[in-house]
C-alpha positions in Angstrom: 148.3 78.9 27.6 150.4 80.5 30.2 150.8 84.5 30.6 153.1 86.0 32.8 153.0 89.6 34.1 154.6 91.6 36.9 151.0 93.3 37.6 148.0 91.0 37.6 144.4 93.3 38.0 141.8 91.5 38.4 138.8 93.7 37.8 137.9 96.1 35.0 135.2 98.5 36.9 136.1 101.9 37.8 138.8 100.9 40.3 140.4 98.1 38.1 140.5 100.8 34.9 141.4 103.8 37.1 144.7 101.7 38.3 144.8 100.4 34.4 145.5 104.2 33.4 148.4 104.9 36.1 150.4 101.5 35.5 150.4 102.3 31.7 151.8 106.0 32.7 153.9 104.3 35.1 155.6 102.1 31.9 154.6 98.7 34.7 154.4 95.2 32.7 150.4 94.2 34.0 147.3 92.3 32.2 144.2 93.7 33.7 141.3 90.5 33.5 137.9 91.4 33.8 134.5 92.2 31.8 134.9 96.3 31.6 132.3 97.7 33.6 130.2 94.5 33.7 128.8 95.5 37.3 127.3 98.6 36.1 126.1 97.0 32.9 124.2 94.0 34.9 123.6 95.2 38.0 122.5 98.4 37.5 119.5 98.9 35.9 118.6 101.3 32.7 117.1 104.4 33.8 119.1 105.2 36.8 120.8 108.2 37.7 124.4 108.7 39.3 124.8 111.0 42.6 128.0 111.4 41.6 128.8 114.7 39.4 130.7 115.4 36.1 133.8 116.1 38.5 134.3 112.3 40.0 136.8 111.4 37.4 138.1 107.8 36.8 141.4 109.3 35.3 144.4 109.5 37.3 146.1 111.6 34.8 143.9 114.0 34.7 144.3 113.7 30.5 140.5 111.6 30.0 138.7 113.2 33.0 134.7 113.5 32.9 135.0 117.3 32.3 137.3 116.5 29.3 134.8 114.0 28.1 132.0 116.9 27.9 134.7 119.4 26.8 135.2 117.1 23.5 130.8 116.0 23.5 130.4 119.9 23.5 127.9 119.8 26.6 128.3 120.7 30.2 128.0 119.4 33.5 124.2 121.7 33.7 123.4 120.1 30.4 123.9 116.0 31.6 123.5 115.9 35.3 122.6 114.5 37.1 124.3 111.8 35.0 122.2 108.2 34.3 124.2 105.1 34.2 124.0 105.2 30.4 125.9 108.6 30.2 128.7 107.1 32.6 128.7 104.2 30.8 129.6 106.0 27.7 131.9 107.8 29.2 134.0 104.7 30.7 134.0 103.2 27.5 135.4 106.6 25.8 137.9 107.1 29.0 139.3 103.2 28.2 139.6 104.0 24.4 141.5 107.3 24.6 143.8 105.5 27.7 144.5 102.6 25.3 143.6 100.1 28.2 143.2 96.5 27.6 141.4 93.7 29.7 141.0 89.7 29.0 137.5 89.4 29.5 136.8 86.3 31.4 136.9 85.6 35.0 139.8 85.0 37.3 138.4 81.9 39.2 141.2 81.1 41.5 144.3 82.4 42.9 147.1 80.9 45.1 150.7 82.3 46.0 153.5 80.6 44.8 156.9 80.7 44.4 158.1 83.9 43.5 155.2 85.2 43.2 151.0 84.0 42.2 149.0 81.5 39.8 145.7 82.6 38.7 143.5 80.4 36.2 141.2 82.1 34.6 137.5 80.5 34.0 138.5 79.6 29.8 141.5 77.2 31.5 144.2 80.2 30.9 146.9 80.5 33.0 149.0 83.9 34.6 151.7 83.8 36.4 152.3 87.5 38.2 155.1 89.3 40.7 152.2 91.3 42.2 148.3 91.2 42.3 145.3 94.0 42.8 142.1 92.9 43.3 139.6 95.6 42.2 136.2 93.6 42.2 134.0 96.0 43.8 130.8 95.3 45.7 129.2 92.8 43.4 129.8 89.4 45.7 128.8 91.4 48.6 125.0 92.3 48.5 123.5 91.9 52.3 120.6 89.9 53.1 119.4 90.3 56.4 118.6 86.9 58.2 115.8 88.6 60.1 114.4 90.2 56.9 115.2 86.7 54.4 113.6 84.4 56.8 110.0 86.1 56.8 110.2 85.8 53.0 108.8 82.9 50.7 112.0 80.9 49.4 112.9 82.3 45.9 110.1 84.9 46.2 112.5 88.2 46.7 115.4 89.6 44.4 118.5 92.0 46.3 118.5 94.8 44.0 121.9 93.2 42.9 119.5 91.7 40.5 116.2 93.4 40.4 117.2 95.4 37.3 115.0 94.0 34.9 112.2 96.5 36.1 109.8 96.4 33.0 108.8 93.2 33.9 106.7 94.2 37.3 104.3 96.6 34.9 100.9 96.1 36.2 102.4 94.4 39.6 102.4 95.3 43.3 105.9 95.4 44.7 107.6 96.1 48.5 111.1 97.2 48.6 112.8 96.5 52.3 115.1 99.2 52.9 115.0 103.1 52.6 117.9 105.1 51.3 119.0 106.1 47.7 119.1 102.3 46.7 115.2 102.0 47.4 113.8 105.2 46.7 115.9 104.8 43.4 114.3 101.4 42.7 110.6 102.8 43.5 111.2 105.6 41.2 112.2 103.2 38.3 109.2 100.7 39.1 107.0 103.7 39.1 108.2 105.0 35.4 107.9 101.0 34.0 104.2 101.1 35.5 104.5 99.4 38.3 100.5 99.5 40.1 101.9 99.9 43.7 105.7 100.3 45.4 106.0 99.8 48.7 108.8 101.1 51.2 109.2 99.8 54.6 111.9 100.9 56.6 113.4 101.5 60.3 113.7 105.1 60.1 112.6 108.0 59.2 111.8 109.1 55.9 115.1 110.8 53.9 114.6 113.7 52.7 114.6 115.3 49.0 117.4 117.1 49.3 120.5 117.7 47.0 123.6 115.8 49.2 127.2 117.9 49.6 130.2 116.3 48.7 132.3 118.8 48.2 133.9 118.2 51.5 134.8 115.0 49.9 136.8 115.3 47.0 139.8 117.5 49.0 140.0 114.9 51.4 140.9 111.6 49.6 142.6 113.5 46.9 144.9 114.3 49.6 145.3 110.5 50.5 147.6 110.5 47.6 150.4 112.4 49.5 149.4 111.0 53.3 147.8 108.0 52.5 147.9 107.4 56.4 145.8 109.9 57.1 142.5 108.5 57.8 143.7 105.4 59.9 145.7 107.7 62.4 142.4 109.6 63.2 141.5 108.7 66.5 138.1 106.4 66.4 136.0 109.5 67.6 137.1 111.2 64.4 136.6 108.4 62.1 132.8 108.0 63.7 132.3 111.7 62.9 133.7 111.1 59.1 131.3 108.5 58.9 128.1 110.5 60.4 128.7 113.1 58.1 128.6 110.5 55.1 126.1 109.0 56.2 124.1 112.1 56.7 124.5 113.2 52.8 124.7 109.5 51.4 122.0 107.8 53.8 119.5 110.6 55.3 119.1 112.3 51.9 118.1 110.8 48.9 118.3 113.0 45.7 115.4 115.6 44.8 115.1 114.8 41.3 113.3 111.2 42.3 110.6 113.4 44.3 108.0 113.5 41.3 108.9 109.8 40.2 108.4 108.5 44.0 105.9 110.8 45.9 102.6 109.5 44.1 99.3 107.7 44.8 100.6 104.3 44.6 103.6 105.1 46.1 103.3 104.2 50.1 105.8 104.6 52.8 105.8 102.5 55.2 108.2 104.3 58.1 109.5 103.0 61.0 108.5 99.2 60.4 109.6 96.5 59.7 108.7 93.1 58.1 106.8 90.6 60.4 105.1 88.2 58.6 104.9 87.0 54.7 103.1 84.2 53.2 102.1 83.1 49.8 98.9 83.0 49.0 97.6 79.9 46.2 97.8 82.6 43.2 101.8 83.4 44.2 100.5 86.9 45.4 102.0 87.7 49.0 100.2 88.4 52.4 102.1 91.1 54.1 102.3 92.4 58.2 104.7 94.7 59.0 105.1 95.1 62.9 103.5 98.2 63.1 100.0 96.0 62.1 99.7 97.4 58.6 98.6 94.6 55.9 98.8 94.8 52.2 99.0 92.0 49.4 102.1 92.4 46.6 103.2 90.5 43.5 106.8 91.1 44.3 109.7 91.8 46.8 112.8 93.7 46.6 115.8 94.0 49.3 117.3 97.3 48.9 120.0 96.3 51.9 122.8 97.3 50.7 126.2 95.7 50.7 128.6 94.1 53.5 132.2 93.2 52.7 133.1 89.5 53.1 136.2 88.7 51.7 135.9 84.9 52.4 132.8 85.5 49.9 135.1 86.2 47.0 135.5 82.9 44.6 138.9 83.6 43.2 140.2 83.7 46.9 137.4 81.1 48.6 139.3 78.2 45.9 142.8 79.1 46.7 145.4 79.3 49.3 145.3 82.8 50.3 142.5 83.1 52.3 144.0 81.3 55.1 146.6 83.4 55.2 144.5 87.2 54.2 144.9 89.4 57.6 140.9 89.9 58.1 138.8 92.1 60.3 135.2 91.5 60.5 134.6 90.6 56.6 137.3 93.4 55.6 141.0 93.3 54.5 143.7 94.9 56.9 145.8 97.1 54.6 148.5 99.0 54.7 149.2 102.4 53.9 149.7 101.0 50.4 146.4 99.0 50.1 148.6 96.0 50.3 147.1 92.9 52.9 148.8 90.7 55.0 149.7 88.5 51.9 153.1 90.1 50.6 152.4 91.2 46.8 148.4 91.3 46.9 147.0 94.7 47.2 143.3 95.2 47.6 141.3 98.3 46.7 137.4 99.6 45.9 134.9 98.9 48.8 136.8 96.5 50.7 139.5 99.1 51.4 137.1 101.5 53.1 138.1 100.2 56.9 141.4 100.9 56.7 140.9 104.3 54.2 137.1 105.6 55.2 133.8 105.2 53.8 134.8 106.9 50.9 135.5 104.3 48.9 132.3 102.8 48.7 132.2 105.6 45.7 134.3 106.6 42.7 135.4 109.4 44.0 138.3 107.5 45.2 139.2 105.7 42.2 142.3 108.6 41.1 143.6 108.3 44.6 143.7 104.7 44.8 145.0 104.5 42.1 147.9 107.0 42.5 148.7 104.8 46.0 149.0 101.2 44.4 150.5 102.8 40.9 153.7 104.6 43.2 153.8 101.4 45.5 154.2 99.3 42.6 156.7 101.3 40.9 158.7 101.8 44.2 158.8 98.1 44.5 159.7 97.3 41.0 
């Protein structure tokens, strides 16, 4: 079967849904394919909090915000935050419902240009033809493992927290997470409440502190991409380094206070300033550790807590067809224009991989309304 569309989306996260809202205000002709919020449903695991507040809407109209979602619960942002991943969960399903947005679930597994336009097959053997493409897939093909770090390591014996979500299982275990910023901490606070009987963290740097992180500078800023959507690639590059210290100051040197009773225990250790040096398997499957400051200890388990580093030639809808050849690409990231739209005439590209050309903060939701604003008037202007 064949669908065609002006406006393909291919993703249903907060980006994909966010841009969902503003073409259906917009009256634009699109299909949006993706599993809604299947990232934060697999990838994330129960029990986690959000260090985002009640105020990072997904709602471009303003009409299903977070806010109006407690407004209509009867609660308050004191009442819910910080916010698990259950609560925002709930809330993304409510904010899709009252927007009237639907998605094809299945899995756009390649996409070429064509003629007049692109061909994308969809993993069931459906077919859509579409004018324009947005690809809003997020972070999830782009978890970093560090050759240094995975090399040390047993084969098959470490998860990237990509995948480490099933945390009840290492009750009664010893466990090392590599890495040290919200990710980690995050993770050792979760293994801690399923009964984990040690975490350990070893990391480069200092220990973050427990301390509540600021973005209010945030919000004013890439709210007011909307009407300059230049405005953060004309900074000069000592601006853009200081944009990105002061992010990475609230989002990488802090980690939030509320996991301070669920990390700082007994069989909690911290391991700063190392790093891994050797690993090896003992008969029983438990692990020998070094790290390189000469400490040894013996875990069950390893997690990566490394983050995530885009690679667009690591996405499998573009890796099978005949646009990545022709994709514009600095470093792993998309060049985009003012529009989010890449070298290839028609595809825009938005969520984390847009965060060279429009700053760091759109490794965060906070610049779902925006973004979606900027594709949603470049779509209609081009209509």
């Amino acid at each position: 079967m064949t669908l065609r569309t002006d406006v393909l989306v291919i993703g249903a996260g907060p980006f994909g849904l966010g841009l969902a809202a503003e073409l259906r205000r917009l009256d634009l002709d699109h299909v949006v394919v993706g599993r809604p919020m299947e990232f934060w449903r697999k990838h994330m695991p129960h029990g986690m909090f959000l260090r985002s507040a009640s105020d990072w809407s997904l709602d471009p109209t303003d009409r299903y915000s977070m806010l109006r979602y407690l407004e209509v619960r009867g609660e308050t942002p004191d009442e819910v935050e910080p916010l698990s991943r259950d609560y925002y969960l709930g809330y993304a399903d409510w904010f899709r419902a009252q927007s009237g947005i639907e998605t094809i679930e299945t899995y756009v597994v390649r996409l070429d240009g064509v003629e007049g336009g692109f061909h994308a097959v969809l993993e069931d053997g459906g077919v859509i033809e579409a004018r324009r493409v947005v690809i809003a897939l997020g972070m999830g093909y782009f978890e970093q493992l560090p050759d240094e770090v995975v090399a040390r390591l047993p084969v098959r014996r470490f998860e990237h927290t990509r995948d480490a979500v099933d945390l009840a299982r290492h009750a009664g275990r010893r466990v090392l997470i590599v890495g040290g910023r919200q990710s980690a901490y995050e993770w050792a606070a979760l293994l801690n409440d399923a009964g984990a009987a040690q975490v350990h963290l070893s990391h480069r740097h200092d220990p973050p502190a427990f301390a509540e992180a600021d973005w209010a500078w945030v919000t004013p800023l890439v709210d007011g991409m909307v009407e300059n959507p230049s405005w953060f690639r004309a900074l000069d590059q000592a601006e853009r380094d200081a944009i990105a210290r002061r992010m990475w100051g609230e989002g990488r040197l802090k980690v939030e206070p509320w996991l301070e009773r669920r990390v700082v225990r007994p069989s909690t250790h911290v391991h700063a300033r190392t790093a891994l040096k050797v690993c090896t398997e003992r008969p029983d499957g438990a692990l020998d550790v070094t790290l390189d400051n000469g400490e040894a200890f013996v875990v069950d388990d390893v997690i990566l807590a490394t983050g995530y580093r885009v690679d667009m030639s690591r996405v499998p809808l573009l890796a099978a067809g005949n646009l990545l050849e022709r994709l514009d690409v600095r470093d792993g990231w998309p060049v985009l224009s003012e529009h989010f739209e890449t070298s290839v005439p028609g595809v825009h590209v938005t969520s984390m991989p847009a965060g060279r050309d429009f700053g760091p903060f759109f490794g965060f939701t906070v610049s779902v309304r925006a973004s979606a604003r900027i594709i949603g008037r470049a779509l209609a202007t081009s209509s």
